[in-house]
GUZA-879034 format. One record per residue (C-alpha): residue in one letter; x, y, z. Coordinates in Angstrom, 1 decimal, m for minus. Example, Ala and Ser with C-alpha at 12.3 -4.5 7.8 and 13.67 -1.06 7.14 Angstrom:
BEGIN
+------+--------+--------+--------+
! resn !     px !     py !     pz !
+------+--------+--------+--------+
!    a !   12.3 !   m4.5 !    7.8 !
!    s !   13.7 !   m1.1 !    7.1 !
+------+--------+--------+--------+
//
This chain:
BEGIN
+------+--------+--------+--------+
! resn !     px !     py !     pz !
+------+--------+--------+--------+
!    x !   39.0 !  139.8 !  175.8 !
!    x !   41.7 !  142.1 !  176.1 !
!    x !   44.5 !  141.7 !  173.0 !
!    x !   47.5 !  140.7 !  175.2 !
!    x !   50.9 !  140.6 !  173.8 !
!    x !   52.5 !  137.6 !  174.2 !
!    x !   56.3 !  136.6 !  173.3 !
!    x !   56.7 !  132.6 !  173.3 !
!    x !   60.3 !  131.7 !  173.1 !
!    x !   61.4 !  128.5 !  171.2 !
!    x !   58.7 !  128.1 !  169.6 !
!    x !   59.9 !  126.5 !  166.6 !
!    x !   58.9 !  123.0 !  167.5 !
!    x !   56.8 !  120.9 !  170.2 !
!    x !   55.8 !  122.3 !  172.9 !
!    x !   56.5 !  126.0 !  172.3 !
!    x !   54.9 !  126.1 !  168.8 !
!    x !   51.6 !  124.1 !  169.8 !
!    x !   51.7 !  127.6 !  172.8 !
!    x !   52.2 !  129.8 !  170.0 !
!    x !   49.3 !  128.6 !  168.0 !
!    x !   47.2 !  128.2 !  170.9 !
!    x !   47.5 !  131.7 !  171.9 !
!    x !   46.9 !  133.0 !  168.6 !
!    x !   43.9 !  130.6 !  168.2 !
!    x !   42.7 !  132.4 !  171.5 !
!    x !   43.0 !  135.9 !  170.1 !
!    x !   46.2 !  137.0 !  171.6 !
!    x !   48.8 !  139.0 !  170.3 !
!    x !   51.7 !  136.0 !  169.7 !
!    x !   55.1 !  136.3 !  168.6 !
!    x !   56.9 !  133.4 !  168.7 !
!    x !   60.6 !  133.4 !  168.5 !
!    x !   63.2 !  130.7 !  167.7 !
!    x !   66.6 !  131.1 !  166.0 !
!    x !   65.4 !  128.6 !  162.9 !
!    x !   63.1 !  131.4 !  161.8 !
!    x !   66.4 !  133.2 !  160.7 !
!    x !   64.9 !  134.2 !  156.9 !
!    x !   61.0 !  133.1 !  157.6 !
!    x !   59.9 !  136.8 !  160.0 !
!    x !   56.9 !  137.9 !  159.6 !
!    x !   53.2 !  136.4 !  160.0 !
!    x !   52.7 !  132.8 !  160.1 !
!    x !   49.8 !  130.8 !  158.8 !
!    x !   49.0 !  130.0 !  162.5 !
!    x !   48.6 !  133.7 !  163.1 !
!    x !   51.8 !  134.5 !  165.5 !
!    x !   54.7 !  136.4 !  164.0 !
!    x !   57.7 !  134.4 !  163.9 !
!    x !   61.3 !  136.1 !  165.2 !
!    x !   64.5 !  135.0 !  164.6 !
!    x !   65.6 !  134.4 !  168.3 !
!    x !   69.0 !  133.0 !  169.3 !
!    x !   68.4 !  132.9 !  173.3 !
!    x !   72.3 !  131.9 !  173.6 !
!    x !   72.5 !  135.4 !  171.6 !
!    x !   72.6 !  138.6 !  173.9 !
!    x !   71.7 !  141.0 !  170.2 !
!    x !   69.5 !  138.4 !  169.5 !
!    x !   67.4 !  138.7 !  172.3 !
!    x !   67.7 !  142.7 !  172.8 !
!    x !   66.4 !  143.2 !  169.0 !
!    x !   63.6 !  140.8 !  169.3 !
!    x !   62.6 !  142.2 !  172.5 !
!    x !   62.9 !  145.8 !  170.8 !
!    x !   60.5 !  144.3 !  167.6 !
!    x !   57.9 !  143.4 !  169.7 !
!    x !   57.5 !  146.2 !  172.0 !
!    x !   57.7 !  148.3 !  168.3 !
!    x !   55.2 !  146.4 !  166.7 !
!    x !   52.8 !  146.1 !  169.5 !
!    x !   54.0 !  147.6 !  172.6 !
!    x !   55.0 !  146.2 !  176.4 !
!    x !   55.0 !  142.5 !  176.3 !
!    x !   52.5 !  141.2 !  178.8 !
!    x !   53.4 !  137.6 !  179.0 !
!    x !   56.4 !  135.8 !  178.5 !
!    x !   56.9 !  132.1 !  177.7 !
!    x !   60.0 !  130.6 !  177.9 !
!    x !   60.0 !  126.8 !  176.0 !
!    x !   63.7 !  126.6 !  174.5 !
!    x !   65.6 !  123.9 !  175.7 !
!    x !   68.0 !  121.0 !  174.2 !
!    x !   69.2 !  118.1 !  175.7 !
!    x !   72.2 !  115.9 !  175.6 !
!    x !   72.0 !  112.2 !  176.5 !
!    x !   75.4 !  110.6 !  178.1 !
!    x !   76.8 !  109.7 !  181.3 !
!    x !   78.0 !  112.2 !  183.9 !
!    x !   81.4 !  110.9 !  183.4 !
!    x !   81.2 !  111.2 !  179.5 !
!    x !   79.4 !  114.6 !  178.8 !
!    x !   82.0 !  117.3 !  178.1 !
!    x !   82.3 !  120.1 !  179.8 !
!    x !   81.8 !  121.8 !  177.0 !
!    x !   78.3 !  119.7 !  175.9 !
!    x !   77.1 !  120.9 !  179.6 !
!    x !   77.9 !  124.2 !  179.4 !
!    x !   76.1 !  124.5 !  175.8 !
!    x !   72.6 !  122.7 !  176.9 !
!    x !   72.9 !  125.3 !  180.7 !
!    x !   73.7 !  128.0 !  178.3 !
!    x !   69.7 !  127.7 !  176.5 !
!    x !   67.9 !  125.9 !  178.4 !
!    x !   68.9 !  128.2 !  181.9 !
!    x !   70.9 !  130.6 !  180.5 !
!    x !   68.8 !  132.1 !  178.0 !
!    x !   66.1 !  132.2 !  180.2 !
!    x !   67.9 !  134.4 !  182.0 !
!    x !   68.7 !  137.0 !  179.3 !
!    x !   65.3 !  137.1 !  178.1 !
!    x !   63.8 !  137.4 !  181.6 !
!    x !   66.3 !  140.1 !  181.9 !
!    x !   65.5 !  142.1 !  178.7 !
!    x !   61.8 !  142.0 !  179.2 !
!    x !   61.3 !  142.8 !  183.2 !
!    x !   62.1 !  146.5 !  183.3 !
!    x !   59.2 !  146.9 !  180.9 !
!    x !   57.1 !  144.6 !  183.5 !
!    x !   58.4 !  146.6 !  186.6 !
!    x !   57.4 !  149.5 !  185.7 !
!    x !   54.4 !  148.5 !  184.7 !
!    x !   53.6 !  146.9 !  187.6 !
!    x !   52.1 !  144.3 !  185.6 !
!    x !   53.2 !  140.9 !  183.7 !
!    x !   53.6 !  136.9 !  183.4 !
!    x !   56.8 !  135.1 !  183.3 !
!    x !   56.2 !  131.4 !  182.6 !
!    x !   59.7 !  129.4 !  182.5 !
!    x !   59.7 !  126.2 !  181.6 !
!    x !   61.5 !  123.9 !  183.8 !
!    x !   60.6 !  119.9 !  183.6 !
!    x !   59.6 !  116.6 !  185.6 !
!    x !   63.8 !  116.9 !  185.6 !
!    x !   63.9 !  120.0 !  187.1 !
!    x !   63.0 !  117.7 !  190.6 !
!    x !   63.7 !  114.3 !  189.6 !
!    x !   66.9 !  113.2 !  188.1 !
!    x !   67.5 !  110.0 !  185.5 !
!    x !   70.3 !  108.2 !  184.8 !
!    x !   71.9 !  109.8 !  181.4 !
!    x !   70.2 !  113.3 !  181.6 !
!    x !   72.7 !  114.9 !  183.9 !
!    x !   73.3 !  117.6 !  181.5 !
!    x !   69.5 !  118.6 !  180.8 !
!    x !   68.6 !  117.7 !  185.0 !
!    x !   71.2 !  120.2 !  186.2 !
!    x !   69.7 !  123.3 !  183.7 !
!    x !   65.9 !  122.6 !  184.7 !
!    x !   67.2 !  122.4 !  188.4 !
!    x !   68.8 !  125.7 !  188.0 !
!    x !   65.5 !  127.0 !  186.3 !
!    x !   63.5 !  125.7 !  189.7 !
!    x !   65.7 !  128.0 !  191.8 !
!    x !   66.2 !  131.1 !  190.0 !
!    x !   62.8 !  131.5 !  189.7 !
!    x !   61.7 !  130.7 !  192.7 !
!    x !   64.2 !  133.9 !  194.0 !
!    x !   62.3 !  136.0 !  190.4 !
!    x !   59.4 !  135.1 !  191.7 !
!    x !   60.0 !  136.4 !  195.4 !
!    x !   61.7 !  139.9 !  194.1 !
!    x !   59.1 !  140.2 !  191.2 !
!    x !   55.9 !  140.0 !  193.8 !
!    x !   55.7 !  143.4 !  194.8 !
!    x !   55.5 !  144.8 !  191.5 !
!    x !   52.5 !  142.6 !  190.4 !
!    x !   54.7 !  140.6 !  188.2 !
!    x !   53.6 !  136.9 !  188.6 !
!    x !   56.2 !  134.0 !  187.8 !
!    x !   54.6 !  130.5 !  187.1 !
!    x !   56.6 !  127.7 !  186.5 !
!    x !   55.2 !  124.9 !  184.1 !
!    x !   56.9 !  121.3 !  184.5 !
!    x !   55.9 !  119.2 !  181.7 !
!    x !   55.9 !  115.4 !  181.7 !
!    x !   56.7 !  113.4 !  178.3 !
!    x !   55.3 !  114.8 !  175.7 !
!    x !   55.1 !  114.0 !  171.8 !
!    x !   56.8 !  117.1 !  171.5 !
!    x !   59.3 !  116.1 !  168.6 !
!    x !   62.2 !  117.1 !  170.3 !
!    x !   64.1 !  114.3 !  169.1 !
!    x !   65.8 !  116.8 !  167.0 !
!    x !   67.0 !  118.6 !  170.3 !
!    x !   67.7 !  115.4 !  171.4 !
!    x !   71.6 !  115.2 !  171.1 !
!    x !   73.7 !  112.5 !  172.6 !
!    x !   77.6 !  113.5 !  174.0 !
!    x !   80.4 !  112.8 !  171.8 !
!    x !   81.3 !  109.7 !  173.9 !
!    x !   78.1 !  108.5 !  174.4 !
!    x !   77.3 !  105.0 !  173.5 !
!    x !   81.3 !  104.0 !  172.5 !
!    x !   81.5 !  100.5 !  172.4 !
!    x !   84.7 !  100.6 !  174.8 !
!    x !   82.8 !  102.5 !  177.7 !
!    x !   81.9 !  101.1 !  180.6 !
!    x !   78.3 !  102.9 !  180.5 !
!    x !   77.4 !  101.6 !  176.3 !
!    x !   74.8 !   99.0 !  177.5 !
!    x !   73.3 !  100.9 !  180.1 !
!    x !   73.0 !  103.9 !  178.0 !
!    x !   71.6 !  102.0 !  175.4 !
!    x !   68.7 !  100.8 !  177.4 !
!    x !   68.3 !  104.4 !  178.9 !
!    x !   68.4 !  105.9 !  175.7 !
!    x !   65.6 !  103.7 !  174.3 !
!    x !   63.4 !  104.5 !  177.6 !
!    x !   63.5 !  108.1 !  177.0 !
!    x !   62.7 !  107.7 !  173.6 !
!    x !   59.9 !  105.4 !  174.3 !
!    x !   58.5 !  107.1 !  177.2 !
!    x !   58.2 !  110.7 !  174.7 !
!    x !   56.7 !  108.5 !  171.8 !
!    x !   53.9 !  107.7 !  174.0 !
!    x !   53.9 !  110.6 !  176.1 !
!    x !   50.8 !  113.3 !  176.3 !
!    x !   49.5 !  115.5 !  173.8 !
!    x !   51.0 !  118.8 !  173.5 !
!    x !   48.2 !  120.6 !  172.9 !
!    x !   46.6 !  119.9 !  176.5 !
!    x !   49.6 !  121.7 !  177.8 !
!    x !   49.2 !  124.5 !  175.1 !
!    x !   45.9 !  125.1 !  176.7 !
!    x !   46.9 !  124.7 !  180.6 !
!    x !   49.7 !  127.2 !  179.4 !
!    x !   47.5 !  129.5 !  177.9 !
!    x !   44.9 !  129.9 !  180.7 !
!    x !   47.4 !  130.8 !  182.5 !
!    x !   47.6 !  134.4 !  180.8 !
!    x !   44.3 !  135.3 !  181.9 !
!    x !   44.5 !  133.6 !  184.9 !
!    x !   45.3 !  136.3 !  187.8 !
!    x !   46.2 !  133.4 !  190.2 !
!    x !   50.0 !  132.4 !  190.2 !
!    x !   51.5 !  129.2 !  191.4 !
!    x !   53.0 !  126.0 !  190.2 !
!    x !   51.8 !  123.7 !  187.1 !
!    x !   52.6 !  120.1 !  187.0 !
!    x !   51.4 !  119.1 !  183.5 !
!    x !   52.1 !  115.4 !  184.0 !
!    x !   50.2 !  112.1 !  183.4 !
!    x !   49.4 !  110.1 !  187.1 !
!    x !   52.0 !  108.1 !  186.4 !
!    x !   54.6 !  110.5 !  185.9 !
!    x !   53.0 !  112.5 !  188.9 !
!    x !   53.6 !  109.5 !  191.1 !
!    x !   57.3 !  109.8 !  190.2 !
!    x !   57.5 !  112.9 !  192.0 !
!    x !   55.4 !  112.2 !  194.9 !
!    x !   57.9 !  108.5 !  195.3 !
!    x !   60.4 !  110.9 !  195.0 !
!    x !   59.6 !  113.1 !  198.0 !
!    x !   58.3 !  110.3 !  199.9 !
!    x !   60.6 !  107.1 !  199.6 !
!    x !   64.2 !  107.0 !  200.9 !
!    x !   66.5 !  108.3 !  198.4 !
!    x !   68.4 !  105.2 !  198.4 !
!    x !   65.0 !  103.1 !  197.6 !
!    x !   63.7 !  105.4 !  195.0 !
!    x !   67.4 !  106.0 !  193.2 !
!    x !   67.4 !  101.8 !  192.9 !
!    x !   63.7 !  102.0 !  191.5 !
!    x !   64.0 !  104.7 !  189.0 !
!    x !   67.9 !  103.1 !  187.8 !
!    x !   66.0 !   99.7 !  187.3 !
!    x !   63.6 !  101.4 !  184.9 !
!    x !   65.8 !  103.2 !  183.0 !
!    x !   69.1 !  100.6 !  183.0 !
!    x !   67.9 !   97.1 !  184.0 !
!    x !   68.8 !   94.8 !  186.7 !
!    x !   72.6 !   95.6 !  186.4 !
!    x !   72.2 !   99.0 !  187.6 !
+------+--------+--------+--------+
//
């Protein structure tokens, strides 16, 4: 197998560090960037070389592109992974909170597309794999702020994918289902979240626990690592869903049911029978 050189970003944790090390377990070039490996560069025991990436970083992002292209030339694929969320109520998230999960988990997709697709261009050649979510077409009560960056992540790259196809540059778009990724620790809830005076605490309370629940016994991340993977040496493009059935038949409800019915189902599953 050819050596590719693969860049996986935020790949500090979950589902973008079980990519990293499936890639290097493969035989691919990896380097796998985050902005927690400020201090730890260089080669990891898993066998990717770790970056210190700050995707909400413009420098960040143009010298990390730069190391990789100097340490092993053009990038051929590009996983994008980094993402945080912030549980409250549409009424209750800040401004401020929204703008800070659109500006990595959409945002900073965009500035690393954007630093590595010249290279691809003129090469004629390339993968871009953002990752967007179940939540990038299905919405849940209290994940306004993460549902409105994955749905921006569906459109942009439906328009990269369209302007990248006639340079060979192929754009797949992976939507993970729960996964025991540990992102708990990117799991961040709004200032006003949960305060005993609002008018959303018991709701939010129950929602909360759901999405906690429904990661803790979500699937393994290393199934997706592999799905992902394949996908590098895979000259077919396309959407993956990587999704348990259950989860799958959310989306298909979704596109099938009346809004109205399917809003009143998913609300009752996430905040009860006062909903």
């Amino acid at each position: 197998m050819q050596a590719k050189t693969v860049l996986v970003v935020g790949a500090s944790s979950g589902l973008g560090l079980a990519t990293a090390r499936e890639a290097a377990r493969v035989g691919y070039r990896v380097f796998a960037g985050a902005r927690s490996f400020a201090g730890q560069e260089g080669v990891a025991p898993e066998g990717f070389y770790r970056l210190a990436l700050d995707v909400t970083d413009p420098a960040s992002v143009a010298r990390s592109v730069c190391e990789v292209e100097r340490l092993a030339g053009p990038i051929d694929a590009l996983i994008l992974c980094a993402a945080r969320i912030v549980l409250g109520s549409c009424e209750e998230t800040s401004t401020e909170e929204l703008q800070s999960v659109l500006d990595t988990n959409f945002m900073g997709i965009v500035r690393v597309v954007q630093a590595v697709l010249p290279s691809m261009r003129v090469r004629r050649s390339g993968l871009i794999v953002p990752f967007s979510s179940i939540n990038g077409l299905v919405g849940t009560p209290f994940t306004s702020a993460y549902v409105a960056s994955k749905h921006a992540v569906e459109g942009w790259a439906e328009c990269l994918r369209m302007e990248c196809r006639p340079f060979g540059i192929r754009v797949c778009v992976v939507r993970p289902g729960d996964h025991r990724s540990g992102s708990a620790a990117y799991r961040g809830h709004a200032r006003r979240a949960g305060d005993k005076g609002s008018p959303y605490a018991g709701a939010f309370a129950r929602g909360a626990a759901a999405i906690a629940r429904d990661e803790a016994g979500g699937s393994d991340p290393e199934r997706l690592a592999r799905v992902v993977t394949r996908l590098i040496a895979n000259n077919k493009s396309g959407q993956r869903l990587v999704a348990r059935a259950d989860q799958r038949l959310a989306v298909w409800l979704h596109d099938l049911l009346p809004n109205r019915l399917f809003s009143r189902i998913l609300g009752m599953y996430y905040i009860g029978k006062d909903q």
